[in-house]
VMD Tcl script that builds the backbone (N, CA, C; Angstrom):
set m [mol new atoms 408]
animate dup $m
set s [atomselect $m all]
$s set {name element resname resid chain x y z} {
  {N N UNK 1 A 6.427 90.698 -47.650}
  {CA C UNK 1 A 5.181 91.319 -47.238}
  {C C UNK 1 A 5.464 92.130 -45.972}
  {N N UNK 2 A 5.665 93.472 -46.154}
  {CA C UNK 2 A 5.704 94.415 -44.861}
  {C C UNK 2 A 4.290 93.940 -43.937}
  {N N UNK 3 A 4.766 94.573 -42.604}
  {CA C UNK 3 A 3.921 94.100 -41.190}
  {C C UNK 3 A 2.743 94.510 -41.200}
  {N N UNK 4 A 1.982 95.659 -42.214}
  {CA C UNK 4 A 0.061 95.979 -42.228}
  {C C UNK 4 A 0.142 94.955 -43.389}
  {N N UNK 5 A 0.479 94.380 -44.179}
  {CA C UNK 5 A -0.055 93.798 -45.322}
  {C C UNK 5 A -0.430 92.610 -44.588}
  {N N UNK 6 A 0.372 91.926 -44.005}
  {CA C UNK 6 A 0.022 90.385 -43.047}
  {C C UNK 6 A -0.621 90.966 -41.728}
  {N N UNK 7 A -0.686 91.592 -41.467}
  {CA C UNK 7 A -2.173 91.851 -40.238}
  {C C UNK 7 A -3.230 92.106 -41.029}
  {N N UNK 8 A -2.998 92.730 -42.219}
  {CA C UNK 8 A -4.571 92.905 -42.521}
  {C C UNK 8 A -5.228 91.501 -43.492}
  {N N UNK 9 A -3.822 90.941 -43.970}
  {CA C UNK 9 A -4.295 89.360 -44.536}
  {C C UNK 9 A -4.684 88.740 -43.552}
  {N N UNK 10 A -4.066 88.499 -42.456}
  {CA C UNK 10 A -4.768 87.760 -40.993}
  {C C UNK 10 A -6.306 87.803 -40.625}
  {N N UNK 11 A -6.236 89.606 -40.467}
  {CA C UNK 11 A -7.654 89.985 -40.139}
  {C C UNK 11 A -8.125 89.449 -41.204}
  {N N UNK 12 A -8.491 89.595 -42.469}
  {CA C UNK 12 A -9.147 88.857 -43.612}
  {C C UNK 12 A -9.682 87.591 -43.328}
  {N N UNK 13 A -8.077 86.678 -43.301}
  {CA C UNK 13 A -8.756 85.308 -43.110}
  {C C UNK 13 A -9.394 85.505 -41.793}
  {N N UNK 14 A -9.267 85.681 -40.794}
  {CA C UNK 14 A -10.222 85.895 -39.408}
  {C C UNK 14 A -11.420 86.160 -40.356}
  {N N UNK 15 A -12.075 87.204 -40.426}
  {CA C UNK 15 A -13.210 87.488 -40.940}
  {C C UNK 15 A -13.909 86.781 -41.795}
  {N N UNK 16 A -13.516 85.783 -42.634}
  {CA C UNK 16 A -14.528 84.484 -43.752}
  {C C UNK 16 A -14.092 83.502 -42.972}
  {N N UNK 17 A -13.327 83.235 -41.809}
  {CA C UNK 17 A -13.974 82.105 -41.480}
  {C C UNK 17 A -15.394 81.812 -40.691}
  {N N UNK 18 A -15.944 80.442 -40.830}
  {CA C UNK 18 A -17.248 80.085 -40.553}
  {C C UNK 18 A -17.279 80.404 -38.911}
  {N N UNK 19 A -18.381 80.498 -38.488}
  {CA C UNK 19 A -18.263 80.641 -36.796}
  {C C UNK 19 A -17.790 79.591 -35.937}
  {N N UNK 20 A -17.972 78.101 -36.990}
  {CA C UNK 20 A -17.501 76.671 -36.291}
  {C C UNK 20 A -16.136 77.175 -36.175}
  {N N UNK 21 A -15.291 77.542 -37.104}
  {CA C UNK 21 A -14.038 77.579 -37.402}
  {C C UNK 21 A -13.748 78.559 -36.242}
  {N N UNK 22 A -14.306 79.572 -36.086}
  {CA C UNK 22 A -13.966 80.531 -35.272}
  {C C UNK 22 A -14.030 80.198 -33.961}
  {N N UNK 23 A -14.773 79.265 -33.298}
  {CA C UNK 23 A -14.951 78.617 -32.184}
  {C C UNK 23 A -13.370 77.443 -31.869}
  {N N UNK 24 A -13.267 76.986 -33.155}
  {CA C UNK 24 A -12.236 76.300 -33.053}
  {C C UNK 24 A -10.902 76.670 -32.465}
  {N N UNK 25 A -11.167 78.093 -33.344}
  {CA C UNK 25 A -9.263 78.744 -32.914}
  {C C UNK 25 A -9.644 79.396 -31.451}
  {N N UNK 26 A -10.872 79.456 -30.741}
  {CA C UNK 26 A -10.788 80.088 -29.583}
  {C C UNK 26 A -10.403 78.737 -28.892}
  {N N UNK 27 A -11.458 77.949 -29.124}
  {CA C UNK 27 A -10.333 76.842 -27.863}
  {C C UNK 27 A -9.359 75.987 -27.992}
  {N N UNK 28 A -8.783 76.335 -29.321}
  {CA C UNK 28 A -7.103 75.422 -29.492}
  {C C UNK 28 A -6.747 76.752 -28.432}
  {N N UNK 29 A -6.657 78.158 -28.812}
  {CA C UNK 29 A -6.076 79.058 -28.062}
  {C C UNK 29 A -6.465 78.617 -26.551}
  {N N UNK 30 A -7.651 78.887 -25.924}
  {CA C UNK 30 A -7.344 78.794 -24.804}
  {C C UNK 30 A -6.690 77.027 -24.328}
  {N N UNK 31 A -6.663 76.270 -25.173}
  {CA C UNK 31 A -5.716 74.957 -24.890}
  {C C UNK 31 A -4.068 75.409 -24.494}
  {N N UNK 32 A -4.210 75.950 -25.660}
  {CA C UNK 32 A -2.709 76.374 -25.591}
  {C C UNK 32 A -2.163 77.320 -24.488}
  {N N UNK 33 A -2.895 77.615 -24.384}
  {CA C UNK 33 A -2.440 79.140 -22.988}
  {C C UNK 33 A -3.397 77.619 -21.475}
  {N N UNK 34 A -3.693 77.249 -21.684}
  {CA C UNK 34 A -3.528 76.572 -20.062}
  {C C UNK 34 A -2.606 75.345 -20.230}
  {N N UNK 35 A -2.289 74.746 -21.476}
  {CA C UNK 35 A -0.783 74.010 -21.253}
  {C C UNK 35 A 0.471 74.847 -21.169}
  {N N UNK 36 A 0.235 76.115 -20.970}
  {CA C UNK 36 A 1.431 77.479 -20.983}
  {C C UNK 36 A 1.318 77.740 -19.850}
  {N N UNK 37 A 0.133 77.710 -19.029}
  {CA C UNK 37 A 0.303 78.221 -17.947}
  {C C UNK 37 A 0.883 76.815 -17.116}
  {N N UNK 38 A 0.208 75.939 -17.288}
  {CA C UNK 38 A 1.287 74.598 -16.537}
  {C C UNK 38 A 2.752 75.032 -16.253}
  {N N UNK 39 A 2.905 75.334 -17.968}
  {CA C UNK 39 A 4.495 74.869 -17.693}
  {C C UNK 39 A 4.940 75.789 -17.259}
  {N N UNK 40 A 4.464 76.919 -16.937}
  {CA C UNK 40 A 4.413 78.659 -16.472}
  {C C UNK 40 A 4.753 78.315 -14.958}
  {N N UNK 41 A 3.864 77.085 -14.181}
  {CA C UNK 41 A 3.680 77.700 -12.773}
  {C C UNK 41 A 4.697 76.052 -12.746}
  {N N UNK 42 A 4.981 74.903 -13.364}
  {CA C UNK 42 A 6.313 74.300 -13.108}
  {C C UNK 42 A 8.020 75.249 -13.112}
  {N N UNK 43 A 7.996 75.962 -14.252}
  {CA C UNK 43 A 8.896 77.134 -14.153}
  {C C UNK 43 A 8.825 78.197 -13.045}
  {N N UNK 44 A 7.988 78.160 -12.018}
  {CA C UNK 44 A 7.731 79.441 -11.369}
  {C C UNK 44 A 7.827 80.679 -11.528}
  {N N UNK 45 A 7.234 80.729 -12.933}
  {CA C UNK 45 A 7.027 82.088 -13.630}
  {C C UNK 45 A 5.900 82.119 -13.591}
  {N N UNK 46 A 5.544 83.330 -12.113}
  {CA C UNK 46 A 4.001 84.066 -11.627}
  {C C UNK 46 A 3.852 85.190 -12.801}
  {N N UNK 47 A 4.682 85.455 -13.393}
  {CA C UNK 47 A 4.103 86.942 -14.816}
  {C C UNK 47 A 3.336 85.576 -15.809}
  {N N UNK 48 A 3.902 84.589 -16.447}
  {CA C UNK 48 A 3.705 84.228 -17.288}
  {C C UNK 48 A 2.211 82.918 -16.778}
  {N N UNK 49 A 2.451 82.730 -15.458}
  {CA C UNK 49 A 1.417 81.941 -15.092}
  {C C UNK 49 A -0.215 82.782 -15.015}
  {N N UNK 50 A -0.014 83.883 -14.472}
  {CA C UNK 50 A -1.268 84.875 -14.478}
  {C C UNK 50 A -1.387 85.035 -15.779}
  {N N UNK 51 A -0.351 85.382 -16.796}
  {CA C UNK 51 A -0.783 85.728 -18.276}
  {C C UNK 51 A -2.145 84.450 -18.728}
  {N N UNK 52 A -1.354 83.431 -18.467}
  {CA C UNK 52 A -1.600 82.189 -19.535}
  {C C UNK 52 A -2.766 81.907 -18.619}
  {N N UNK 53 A -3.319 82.065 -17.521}
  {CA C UNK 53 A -4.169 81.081 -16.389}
  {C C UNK 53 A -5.673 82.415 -16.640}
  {N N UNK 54 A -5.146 83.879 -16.829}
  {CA C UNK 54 A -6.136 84.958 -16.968}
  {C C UNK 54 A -7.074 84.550 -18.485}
  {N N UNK 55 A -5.880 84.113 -19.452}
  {CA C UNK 55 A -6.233 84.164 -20.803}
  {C C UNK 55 A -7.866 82.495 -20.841}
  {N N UNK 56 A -7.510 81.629 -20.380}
  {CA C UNK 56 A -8.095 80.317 -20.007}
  {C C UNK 56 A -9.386 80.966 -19.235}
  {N N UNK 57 A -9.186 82.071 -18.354}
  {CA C UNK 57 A -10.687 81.980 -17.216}
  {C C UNK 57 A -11.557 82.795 -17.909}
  {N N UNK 58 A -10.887 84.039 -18.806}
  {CA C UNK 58 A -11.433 84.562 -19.760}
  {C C UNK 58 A -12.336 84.022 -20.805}
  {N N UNK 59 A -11.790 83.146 -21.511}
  {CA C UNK 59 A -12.534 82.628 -22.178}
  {C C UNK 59 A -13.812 81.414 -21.686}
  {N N UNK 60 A -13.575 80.941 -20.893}
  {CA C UNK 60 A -14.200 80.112 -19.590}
  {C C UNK 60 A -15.383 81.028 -18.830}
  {N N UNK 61 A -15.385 82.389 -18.698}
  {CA C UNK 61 A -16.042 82.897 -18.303}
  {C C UNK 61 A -16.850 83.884 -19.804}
  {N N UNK 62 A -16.656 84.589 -20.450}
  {CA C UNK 62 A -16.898 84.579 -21.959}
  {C C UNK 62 A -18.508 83.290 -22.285}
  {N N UNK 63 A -17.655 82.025 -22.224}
  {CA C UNK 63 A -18.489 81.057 -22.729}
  {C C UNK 63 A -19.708 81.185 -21.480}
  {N N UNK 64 A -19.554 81.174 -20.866}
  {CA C UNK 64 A -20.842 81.055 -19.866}
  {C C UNK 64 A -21.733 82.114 -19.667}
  {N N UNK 65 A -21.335 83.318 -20.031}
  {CA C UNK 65 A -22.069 84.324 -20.429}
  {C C UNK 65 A -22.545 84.899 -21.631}
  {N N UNK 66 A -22.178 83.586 -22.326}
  {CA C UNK 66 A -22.486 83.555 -23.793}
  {C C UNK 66 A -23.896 82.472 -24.097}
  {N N UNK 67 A -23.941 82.140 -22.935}
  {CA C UNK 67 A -25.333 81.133 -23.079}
  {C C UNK 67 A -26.556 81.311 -23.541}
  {N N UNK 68 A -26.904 80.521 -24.710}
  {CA C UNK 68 A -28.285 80.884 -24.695}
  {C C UNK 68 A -29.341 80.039 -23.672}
  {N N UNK 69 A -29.821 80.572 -22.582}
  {CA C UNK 69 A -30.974 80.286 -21.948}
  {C C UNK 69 A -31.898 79.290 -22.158}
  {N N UNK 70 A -31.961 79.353 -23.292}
  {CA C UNK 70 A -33.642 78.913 -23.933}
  {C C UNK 70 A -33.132 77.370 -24.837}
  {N N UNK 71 A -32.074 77.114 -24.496}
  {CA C UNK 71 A -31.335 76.077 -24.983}
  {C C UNK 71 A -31.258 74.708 -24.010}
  {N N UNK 72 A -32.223 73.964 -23.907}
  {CA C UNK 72 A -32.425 72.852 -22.830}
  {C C UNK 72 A -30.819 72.212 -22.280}
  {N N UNK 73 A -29.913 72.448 -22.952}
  {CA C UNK 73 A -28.485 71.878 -22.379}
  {C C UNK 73 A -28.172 73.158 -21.838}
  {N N UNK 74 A -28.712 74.571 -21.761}
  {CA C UNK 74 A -27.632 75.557 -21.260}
  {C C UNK 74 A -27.416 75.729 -19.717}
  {N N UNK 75 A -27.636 74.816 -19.044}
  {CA C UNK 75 A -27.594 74.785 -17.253}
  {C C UNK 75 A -26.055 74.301 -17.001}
  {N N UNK 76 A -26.079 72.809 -18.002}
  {CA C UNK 76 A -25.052 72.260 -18.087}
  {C C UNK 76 A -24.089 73.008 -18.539}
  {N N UNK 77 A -23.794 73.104 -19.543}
  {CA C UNK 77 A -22.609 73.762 -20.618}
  {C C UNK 77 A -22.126 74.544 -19.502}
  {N N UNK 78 A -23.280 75.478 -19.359}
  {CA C UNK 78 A -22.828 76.926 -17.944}
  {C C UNK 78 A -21.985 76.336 -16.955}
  {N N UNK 79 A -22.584 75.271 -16.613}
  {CA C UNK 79 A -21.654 74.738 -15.124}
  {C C UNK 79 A -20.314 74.255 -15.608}
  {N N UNK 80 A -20.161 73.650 -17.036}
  {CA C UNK 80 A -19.186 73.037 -17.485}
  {C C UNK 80 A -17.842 73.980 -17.805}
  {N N UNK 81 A -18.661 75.129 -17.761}
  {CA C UNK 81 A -17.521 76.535 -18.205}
  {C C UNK 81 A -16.978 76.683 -16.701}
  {N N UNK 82 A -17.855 76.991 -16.129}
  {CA C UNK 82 A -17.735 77.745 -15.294}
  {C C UNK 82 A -17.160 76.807 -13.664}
  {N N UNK 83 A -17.010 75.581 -13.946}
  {CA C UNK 83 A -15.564 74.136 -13.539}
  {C C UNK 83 A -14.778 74.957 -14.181}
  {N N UNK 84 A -14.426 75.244 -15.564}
  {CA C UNK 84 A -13.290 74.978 -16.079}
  {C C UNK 84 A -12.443 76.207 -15.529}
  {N N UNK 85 A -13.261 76.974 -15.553}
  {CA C UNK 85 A -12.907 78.525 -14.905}
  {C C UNK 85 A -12.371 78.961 -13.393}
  {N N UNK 86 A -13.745 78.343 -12.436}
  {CA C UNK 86 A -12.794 77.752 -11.034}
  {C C UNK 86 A -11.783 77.227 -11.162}
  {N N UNK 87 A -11.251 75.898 -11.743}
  {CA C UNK 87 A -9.832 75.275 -11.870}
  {C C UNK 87 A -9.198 76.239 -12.517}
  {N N UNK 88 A -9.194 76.776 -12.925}
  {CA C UNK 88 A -8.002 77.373 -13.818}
  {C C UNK 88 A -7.721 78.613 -13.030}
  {N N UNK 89 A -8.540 79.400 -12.087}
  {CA C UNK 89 A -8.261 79.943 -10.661}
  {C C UNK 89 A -7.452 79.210 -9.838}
  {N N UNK 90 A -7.938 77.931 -9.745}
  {CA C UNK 90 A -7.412 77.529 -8.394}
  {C C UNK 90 A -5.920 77.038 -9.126}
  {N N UNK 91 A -5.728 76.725 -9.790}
  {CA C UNK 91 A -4.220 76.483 -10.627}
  {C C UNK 91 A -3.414 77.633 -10.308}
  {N N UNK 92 A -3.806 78.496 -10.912}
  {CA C UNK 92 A -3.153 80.136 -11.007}
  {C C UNK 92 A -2.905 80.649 -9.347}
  {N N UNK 93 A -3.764 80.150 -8.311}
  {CA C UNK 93 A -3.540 80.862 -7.544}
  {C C UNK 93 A -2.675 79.940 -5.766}
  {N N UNK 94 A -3.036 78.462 -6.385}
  {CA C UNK 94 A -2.536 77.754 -5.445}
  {C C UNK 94 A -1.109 76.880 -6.242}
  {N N UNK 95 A -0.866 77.579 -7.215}
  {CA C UNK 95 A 0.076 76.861 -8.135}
  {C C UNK 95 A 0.304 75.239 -8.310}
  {N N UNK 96 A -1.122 74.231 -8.406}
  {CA C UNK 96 A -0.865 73.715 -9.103}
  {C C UNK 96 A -1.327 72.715 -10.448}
  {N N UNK 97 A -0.231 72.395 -10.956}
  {CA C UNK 97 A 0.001 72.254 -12.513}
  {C C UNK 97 A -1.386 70.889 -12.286}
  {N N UNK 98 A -1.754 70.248 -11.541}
  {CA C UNK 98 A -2.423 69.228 -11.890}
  {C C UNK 98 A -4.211 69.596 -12.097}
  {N N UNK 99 A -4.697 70.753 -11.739}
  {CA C UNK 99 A -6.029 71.519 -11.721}
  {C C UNK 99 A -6.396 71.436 -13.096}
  {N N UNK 100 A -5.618 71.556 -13.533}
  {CA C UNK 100 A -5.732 72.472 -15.227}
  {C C UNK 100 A -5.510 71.310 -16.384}
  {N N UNK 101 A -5.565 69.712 -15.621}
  {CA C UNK 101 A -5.740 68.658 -16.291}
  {C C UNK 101 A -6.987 68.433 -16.994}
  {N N UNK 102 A -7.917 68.285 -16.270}
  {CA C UNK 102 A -9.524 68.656 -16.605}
  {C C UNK 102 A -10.016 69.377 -17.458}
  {N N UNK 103 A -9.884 71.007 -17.434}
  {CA C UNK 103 A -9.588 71.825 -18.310}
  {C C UNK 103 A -9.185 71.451 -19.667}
  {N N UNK 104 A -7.971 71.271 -19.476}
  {CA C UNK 104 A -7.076 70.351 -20.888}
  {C C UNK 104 A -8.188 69.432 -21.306}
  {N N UNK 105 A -8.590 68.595 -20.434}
  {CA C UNK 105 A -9.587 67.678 -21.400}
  {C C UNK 105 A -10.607 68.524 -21.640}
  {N N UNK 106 A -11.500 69.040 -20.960}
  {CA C UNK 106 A -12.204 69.652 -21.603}
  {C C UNK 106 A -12.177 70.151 -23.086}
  {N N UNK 107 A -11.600 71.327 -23.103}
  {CA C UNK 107 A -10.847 71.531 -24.412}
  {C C UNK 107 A -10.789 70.875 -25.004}
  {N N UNK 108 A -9.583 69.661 -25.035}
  {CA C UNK 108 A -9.562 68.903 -25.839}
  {C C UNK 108 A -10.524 67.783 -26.414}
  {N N UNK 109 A -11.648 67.859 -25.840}
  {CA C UNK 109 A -12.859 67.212 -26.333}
  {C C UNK 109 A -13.719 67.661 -27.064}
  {N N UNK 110 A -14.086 69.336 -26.974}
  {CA C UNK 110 A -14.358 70.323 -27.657}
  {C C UNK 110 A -13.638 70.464 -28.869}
  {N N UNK 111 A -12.598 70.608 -29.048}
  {CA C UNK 111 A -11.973 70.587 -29.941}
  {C C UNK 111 A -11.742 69.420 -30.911}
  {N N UNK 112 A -11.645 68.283 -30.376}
  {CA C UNK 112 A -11.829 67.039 -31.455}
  {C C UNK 112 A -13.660 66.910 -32.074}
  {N N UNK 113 A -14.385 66.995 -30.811}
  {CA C UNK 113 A -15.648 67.267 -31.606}
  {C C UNK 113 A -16.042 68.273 -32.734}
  {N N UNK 114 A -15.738 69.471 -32.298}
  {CA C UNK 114 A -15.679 70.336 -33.611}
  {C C UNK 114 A -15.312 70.388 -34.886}
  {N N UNK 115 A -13.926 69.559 -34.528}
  {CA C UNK 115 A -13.114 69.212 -35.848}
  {C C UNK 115 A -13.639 68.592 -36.750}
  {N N UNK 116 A -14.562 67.510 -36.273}
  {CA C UNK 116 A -15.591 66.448 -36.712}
  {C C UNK 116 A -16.625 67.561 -37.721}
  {N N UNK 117 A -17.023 68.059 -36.766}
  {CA C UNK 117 A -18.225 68.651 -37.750}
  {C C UNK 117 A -17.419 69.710 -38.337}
  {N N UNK 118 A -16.825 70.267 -38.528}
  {CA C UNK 118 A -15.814 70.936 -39.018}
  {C C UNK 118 A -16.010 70.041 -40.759}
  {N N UNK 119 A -15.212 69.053 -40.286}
  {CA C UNK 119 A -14.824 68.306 -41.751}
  {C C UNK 119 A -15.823 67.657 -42.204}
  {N N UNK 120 A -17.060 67.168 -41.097}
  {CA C UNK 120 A -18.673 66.870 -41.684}
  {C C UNK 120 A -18.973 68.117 -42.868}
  {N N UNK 121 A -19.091 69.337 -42.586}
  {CA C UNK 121 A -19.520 69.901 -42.847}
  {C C UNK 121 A -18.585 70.364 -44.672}
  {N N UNK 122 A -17.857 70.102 -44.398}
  {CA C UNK 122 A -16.821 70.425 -45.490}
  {C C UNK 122 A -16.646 69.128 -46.507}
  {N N UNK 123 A -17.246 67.848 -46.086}
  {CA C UNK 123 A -17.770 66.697 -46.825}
  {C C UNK 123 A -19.066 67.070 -47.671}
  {N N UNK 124 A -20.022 67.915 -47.110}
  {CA C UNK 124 A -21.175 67.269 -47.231}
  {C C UNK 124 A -21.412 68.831 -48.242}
  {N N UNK 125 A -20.649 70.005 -48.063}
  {CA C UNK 125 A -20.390 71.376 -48.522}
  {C C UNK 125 A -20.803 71.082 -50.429}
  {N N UNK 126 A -21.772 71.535 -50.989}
  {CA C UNK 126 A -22.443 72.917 -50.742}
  {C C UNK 126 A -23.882 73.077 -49.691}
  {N N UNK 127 A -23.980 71.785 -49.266}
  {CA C UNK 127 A -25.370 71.586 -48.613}
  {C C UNK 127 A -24.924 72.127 -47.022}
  {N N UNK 128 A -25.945 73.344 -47.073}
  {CA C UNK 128 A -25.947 74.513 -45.780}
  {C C UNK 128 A -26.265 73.376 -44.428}
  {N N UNK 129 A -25.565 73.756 -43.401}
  {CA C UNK 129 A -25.801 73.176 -42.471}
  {C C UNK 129 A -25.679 74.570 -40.789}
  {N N UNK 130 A -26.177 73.383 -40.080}
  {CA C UNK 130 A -26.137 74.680 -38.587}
  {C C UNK 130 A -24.715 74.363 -37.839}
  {N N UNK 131 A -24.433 75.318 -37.429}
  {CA C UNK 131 A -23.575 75.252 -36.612}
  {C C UNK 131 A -23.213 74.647 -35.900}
  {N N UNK 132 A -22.550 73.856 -34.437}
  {CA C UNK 132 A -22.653 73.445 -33.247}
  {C C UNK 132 A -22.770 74.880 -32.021}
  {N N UNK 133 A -23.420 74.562 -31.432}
  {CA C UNK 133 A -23.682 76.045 -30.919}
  {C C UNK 133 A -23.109 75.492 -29.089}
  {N N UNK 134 A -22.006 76.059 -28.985}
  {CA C UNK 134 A -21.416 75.553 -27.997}
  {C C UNK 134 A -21.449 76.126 -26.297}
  {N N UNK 135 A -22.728 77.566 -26.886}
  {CA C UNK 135 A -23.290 78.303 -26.111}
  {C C UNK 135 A -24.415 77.898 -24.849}
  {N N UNK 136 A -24.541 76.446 -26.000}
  {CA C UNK 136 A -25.614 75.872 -24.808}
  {C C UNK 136 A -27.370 75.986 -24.927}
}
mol reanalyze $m
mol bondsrecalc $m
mol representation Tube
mol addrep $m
């Protein structure tokens, strides 16, 4: 398979997956890029620590301006992003690897929860269900 045939199969699957699903691969990704930036700023690689620590505040900041308002948890969620986002500054900029522990859990709590309804939802499939709306 030449290199447009598998970008545009990629983009494909990107595009039918569900929005749960799509939420999913954003925060395995940003998981993965702040356990990159760890090992980024243990290596004292400042290119690869700004890469991996920018990619994390991005999405950290993203989510909090992604809030819906009118959503009685969205005060919280907001503040919960927007921790994860300070630390992952203060990691990146005071270099260190232990900030971005929190973070990691974060994520990684997000991400096991999702998974859940993820595979709830894929149990219980053809019966339509809502999303988790992680917007708040």
């Amino acid at each position: 398979m030449d290199d447009q045939a598998m970008n545009q199969y990629k983009i494909d699957a990107i595009n039918t997956l569900s929005d749960d699903q799509l939420g999913l691969m954003l925060f395995e990704a940003a998981l993965r890029h702040a356990r990159q930036c760890q090992e980024a700023i243990r290596e004292q690689n400042w290119t690869l620590t700004v890469q991996h620590g920018r990619f994390v505040q991005d999405v950290m900041a993203n989510l909090a301006d992604a809030i819906n308002k009118d959503n009685p948890a969205s005060d919280v969620m907001r503040q919960l992003y927007l921790y994860c986002w300070r630390q992952s500054i203060r990691a990146q900029m005071e270099h260190h690897v232990e900030d971005l522990d929190p973070v990691i859990n974060v994520l990684a709590n997000f991400i096991q929860g999702l998974k859940g309804h993820v595979a709830q939802q894929a149990a219980m499939a053809p019966v339509p269900t809502e999303s988790i709306n992680f917007a708040g």
